[in-house]
Biopython code that builds the backbone (N, CA, C, O; Angstrom):
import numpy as np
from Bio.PDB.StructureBuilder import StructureBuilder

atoms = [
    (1, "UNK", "N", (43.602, 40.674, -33.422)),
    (1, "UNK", "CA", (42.788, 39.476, -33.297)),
    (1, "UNK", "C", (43.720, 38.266, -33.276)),
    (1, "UNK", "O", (44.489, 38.081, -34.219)),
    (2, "UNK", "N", (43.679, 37.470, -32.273)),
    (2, "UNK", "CA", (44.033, 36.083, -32.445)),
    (2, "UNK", "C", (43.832, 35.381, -33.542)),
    (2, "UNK", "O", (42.741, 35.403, -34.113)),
    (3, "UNK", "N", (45.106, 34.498, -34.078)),
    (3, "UNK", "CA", (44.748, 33.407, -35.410)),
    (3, "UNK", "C", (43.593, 32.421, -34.655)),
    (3, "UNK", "O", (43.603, 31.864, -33.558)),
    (4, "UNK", "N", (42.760, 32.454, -35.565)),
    (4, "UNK", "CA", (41.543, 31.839, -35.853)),
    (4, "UNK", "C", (41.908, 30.017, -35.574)),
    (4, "UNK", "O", (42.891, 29.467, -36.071)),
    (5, "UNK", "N", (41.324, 29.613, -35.067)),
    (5, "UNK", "CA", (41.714, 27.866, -34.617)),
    (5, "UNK", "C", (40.316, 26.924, -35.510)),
    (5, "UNK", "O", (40.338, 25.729, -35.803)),
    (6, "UNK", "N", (39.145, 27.966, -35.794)),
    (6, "UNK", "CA", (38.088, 27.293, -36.142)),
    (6, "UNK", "C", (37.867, 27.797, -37.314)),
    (6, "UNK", "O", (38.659, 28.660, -37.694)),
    (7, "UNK", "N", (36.520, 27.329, -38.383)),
    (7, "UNK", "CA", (35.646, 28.226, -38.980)),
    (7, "UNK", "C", (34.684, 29.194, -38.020)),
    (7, "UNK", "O", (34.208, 30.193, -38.560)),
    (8, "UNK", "N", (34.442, 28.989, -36.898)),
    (8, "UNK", "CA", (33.064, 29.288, -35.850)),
    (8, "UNK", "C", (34.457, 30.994, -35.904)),
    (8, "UNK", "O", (34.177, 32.064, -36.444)),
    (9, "UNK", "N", (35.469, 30.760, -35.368)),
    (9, "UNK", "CA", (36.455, 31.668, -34.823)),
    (9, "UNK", "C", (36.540, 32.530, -35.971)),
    (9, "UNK", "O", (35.943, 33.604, -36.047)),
    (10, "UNK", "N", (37.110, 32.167, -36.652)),
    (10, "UNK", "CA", (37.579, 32.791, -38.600)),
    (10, "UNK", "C", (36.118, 33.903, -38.213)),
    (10, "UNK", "O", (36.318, 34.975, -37.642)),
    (11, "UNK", "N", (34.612, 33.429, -38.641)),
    (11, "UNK", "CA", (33.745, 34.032, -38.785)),
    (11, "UNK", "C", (33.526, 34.819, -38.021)),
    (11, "UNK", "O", (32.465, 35.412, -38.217)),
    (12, "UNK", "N", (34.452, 35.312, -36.625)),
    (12, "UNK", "CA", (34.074, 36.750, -36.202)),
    (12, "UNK", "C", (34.839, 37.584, -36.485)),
    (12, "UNK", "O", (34.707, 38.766, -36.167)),
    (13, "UNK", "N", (36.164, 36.921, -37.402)),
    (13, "UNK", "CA", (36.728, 38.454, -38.400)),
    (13, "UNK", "C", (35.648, 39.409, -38.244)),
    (13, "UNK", "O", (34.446, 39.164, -38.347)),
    (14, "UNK", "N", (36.437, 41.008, -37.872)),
    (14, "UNK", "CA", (35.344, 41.812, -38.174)),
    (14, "UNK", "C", (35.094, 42.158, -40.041)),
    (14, "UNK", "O", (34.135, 42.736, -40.553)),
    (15, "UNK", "N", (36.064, 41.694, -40.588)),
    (15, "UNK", "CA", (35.536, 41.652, -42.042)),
    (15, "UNK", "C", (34.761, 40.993, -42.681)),
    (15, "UNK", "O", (34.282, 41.700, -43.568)),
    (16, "UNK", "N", (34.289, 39.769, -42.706)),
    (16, "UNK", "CA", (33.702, 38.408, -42.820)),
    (16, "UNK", "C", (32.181, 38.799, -42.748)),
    (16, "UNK", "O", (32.158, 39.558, -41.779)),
    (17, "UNK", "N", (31.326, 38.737, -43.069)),
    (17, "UNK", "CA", (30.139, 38.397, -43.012)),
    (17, "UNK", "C", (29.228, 37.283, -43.498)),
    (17, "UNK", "O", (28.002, 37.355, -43.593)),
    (18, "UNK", "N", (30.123, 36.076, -43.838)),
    (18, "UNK", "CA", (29.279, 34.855, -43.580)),
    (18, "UNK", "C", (30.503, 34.229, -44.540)),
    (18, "UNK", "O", (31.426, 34.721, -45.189)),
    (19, "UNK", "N", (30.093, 33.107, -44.322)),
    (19, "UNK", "CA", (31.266, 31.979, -44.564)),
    (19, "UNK", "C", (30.269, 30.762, -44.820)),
    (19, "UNK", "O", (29.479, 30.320, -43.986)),
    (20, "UNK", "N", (30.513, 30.121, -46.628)),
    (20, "UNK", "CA", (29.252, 29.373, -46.784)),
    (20, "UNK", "C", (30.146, 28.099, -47.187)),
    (20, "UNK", "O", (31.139, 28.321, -47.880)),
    (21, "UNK", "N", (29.846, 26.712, -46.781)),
    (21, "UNK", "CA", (30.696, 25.606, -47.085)),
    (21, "UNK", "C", (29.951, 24.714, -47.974)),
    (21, "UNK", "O", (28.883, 24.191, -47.655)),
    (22, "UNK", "N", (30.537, 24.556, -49.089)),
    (22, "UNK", "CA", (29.492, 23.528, -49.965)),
    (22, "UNK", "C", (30.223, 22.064, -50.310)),
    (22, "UNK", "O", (29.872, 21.184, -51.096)),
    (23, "UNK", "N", (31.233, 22.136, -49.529)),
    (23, "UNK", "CA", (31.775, 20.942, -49.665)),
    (23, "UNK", "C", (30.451, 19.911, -48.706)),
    (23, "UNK", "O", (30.908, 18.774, -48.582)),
    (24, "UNK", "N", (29.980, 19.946, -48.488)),
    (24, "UNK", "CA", (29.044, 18.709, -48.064)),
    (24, "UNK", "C", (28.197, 18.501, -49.500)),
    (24, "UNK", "O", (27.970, 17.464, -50.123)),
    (25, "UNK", "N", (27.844, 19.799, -49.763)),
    (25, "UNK", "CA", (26.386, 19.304, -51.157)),
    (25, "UNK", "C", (27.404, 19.030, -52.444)),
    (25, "UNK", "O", (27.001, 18.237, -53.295)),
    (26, "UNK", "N", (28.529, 19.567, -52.599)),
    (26, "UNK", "CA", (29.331, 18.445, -53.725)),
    (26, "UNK", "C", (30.975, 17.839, -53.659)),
    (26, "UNK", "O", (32.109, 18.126, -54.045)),
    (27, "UNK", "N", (30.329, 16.940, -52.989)),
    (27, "UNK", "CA", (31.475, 15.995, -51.802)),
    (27, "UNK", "C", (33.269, 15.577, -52.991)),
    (27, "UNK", "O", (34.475, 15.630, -52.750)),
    (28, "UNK", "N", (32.485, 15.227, -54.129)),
    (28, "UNK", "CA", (33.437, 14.701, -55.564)),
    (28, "UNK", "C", (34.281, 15.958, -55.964)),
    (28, "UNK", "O", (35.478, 15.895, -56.245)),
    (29, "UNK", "N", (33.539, 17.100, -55.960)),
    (29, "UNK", "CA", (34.088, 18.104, -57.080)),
    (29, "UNK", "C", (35.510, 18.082, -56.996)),
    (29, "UNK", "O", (36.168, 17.570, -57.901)),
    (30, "UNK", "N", (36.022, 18.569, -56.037)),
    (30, "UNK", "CA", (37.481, 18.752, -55.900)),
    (30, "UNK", "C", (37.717, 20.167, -56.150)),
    (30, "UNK", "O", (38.840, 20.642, -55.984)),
    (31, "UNK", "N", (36.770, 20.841, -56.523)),
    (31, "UNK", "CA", (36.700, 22.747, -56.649)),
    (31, "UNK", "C", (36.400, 23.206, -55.257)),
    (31, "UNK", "O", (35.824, 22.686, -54.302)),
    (32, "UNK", "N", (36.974, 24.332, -55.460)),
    (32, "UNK", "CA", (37.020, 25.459, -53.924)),
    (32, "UNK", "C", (36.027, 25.884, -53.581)),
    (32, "UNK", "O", (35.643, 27.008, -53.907)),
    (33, "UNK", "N", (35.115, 24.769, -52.548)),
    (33, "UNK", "CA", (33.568, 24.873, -52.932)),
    (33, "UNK", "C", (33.154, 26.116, -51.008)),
    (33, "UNK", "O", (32.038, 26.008, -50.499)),
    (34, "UNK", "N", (33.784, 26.675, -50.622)),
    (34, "UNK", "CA", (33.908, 27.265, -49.183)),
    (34, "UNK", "C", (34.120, 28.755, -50.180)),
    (34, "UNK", "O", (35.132, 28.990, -50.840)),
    (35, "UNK", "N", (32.939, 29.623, -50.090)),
    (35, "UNK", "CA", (32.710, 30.694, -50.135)),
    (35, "UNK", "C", (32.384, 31.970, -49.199)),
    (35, "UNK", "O", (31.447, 32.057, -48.404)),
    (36, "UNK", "N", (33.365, 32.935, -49.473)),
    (36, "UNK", "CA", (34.037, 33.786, -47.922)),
    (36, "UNK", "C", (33.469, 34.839, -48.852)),
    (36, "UNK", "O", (33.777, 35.127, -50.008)),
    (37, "UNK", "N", (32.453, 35.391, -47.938)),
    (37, "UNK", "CA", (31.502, 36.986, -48.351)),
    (37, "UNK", "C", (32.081, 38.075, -47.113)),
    (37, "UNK", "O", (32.141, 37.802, -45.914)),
    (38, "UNK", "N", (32.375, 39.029, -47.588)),
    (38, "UNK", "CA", (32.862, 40.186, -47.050)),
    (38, "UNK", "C", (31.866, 41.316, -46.766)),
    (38, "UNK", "O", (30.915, 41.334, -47.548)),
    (39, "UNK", "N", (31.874, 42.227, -45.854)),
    (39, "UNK", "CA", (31.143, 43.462, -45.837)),
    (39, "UNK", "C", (31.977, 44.735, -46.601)),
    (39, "UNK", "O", (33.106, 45.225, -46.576)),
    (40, "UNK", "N", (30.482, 44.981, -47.404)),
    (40, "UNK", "CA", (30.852, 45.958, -48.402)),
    (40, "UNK", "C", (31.469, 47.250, -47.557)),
    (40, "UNK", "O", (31.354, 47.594, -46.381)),
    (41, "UNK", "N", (32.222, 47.843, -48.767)),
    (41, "UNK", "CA", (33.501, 48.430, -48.059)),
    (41, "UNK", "C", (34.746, 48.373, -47.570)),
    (41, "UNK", "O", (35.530, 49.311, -47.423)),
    (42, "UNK", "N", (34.921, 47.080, -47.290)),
    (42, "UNK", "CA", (35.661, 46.364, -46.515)),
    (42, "UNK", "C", (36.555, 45.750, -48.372)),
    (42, "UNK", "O", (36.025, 45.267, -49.372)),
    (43, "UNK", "N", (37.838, 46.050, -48.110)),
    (43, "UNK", "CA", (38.878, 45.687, -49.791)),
    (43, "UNK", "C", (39.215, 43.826, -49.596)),
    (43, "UNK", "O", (39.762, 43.058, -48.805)),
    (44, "UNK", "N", (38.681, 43.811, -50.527)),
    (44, "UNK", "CA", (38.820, 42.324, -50.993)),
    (44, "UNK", "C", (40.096, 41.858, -51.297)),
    (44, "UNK", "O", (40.786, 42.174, -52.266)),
    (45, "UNK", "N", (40.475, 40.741, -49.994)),
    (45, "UNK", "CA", (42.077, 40.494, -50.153)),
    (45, "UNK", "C", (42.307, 39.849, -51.739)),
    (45, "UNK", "O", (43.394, 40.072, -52.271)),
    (46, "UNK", "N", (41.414, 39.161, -52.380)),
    (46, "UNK", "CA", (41.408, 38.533, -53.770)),
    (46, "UNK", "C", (41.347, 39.646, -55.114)),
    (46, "UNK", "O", (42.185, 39.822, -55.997)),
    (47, "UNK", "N", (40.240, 40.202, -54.932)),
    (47, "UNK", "CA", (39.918, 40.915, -56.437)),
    (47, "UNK", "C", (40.315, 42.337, -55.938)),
    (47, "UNK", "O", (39.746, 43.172, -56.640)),
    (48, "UNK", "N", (41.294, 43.061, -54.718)),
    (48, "UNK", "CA", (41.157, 44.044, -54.601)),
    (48, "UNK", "C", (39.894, 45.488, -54.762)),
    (48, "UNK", "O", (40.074, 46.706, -54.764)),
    (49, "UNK", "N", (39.214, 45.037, -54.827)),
    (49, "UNK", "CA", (37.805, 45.784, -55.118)),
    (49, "UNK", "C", (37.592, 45.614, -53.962)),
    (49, "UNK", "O", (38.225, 44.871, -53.212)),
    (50, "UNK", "N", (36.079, 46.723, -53.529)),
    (50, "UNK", "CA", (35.269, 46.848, -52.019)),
    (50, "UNK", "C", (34.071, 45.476, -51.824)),
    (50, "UNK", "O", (33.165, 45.255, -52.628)),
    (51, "UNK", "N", (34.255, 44.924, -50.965)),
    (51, "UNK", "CA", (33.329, 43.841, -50.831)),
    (51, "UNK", "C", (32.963, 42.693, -51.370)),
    (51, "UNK", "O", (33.842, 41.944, -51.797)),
    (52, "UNK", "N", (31.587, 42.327, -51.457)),
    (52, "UNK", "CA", (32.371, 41.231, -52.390)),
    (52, "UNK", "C", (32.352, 39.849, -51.954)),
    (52, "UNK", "O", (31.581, 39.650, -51.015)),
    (53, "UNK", "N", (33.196, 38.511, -52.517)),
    (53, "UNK", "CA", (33.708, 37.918, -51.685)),
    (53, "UNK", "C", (34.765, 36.745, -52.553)),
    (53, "UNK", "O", (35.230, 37.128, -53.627)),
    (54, "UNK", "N", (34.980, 35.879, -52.249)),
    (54, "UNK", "CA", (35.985, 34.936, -53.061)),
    (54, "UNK", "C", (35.826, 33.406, -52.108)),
    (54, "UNK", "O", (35.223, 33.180, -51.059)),
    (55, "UNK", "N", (36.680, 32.495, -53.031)),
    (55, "UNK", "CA", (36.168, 31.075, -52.894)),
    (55, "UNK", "C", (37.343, 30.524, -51.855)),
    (55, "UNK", "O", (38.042, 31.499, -51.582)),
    (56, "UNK", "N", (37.717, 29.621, -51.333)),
    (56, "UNK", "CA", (38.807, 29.597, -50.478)),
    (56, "UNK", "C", (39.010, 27.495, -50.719)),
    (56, "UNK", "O", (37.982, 26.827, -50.834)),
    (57, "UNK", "N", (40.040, 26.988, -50.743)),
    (57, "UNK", "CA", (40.190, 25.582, -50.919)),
    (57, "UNK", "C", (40.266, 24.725, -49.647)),
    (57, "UNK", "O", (40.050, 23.513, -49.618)),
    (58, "UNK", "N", (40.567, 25.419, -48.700)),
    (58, "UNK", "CA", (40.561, 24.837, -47.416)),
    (58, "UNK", "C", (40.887, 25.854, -46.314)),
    (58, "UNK", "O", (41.458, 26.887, -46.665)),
    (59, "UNK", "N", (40.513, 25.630, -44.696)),
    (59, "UNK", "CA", (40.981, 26.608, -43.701)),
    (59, "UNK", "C", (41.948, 27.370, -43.878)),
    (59, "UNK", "O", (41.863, 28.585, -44.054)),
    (60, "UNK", "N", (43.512, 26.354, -43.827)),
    (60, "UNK", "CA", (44.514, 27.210, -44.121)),
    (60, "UNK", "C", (44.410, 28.591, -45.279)),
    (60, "UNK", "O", (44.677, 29.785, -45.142)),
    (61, "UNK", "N", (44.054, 28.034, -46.081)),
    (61, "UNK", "CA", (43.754, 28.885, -47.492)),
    (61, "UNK", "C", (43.093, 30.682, -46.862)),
    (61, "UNK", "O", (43.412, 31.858, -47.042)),
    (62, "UNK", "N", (42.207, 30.036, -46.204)),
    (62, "UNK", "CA", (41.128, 31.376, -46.310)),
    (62, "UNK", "C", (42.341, 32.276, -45.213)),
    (62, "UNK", "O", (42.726, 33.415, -45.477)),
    (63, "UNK", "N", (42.767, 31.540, -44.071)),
    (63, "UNK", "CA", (43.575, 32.393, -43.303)),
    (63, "UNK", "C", (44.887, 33.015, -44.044)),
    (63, "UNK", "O", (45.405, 34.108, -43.819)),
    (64, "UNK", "N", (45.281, 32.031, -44.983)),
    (64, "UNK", "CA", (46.096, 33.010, -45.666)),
    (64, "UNK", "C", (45.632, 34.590, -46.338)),
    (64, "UNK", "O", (46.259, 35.648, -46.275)),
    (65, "UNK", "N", (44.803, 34.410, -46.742)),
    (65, "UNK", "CA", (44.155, 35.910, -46.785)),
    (65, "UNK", "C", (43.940, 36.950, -46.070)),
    (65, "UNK", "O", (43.672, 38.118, -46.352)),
    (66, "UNK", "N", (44.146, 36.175, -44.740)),
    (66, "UNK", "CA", (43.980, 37.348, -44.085)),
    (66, "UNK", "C", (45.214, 37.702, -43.364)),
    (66, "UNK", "O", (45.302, 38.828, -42.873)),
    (67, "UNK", "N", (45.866, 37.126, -43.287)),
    (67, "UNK", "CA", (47.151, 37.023, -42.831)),
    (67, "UNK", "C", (47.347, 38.090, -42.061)),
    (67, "UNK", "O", (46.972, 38.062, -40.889)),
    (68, "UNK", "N", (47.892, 39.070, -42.534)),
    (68, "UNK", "CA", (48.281, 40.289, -41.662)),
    (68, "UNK", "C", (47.527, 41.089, -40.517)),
    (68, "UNK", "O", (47.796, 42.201, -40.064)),
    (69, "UNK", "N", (46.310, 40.045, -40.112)),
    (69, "UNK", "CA", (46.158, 40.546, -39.246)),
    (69, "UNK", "C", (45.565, 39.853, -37.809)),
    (69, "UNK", "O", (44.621, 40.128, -37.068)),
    (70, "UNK", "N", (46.579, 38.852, -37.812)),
    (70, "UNK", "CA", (46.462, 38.389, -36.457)),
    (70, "UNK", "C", (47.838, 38.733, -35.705)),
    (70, "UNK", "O", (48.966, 38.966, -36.139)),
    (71, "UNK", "N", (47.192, 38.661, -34.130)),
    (71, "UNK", "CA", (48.233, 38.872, -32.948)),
    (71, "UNK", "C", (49.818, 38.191, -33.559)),
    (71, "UNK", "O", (50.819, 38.219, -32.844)),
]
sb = StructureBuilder()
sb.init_structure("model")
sb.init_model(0)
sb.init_chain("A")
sb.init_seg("    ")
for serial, (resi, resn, name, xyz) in enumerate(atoms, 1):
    if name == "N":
        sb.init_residue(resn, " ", resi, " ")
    sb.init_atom(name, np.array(xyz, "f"), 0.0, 1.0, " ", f" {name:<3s}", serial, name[0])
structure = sb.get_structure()
């Protein structure tokens, strides 16, 4: 798979099954408010466990996770 240029792109990882951004509903926090849900089965680059999902601080961030597997 090509590195991802978007969120729209990121989200057709075939691992990914939804990608939720809450940085609009709490604009102040300054917490890692972009929550990356995985399909079960699929090993969680964060908690190593099946599925699942983990919080991400910005684009770069989440692609670091996945790293190893673009072109």
């Amino acid at each position: 798979m090509k590195k991802p240029k978007s969120w729209a792109q990121l989200l057709e990882h075939p691992e990914i099954h939804s990608i939720d951004d809450g940085r609009k509903e709490f604009p102040e926090s300054g917490e890692m408010e972009i929550y990356i849900s995985i399909h079960d089965g699929v090993e969680n680059p964060v908690t190593g466990e099946k599925g699942g999902g983990f919080f991400v601080g910005s684009f770069k961030d989440a692609l670091d996770h996945f790293r190893c597997d673009w072109d």
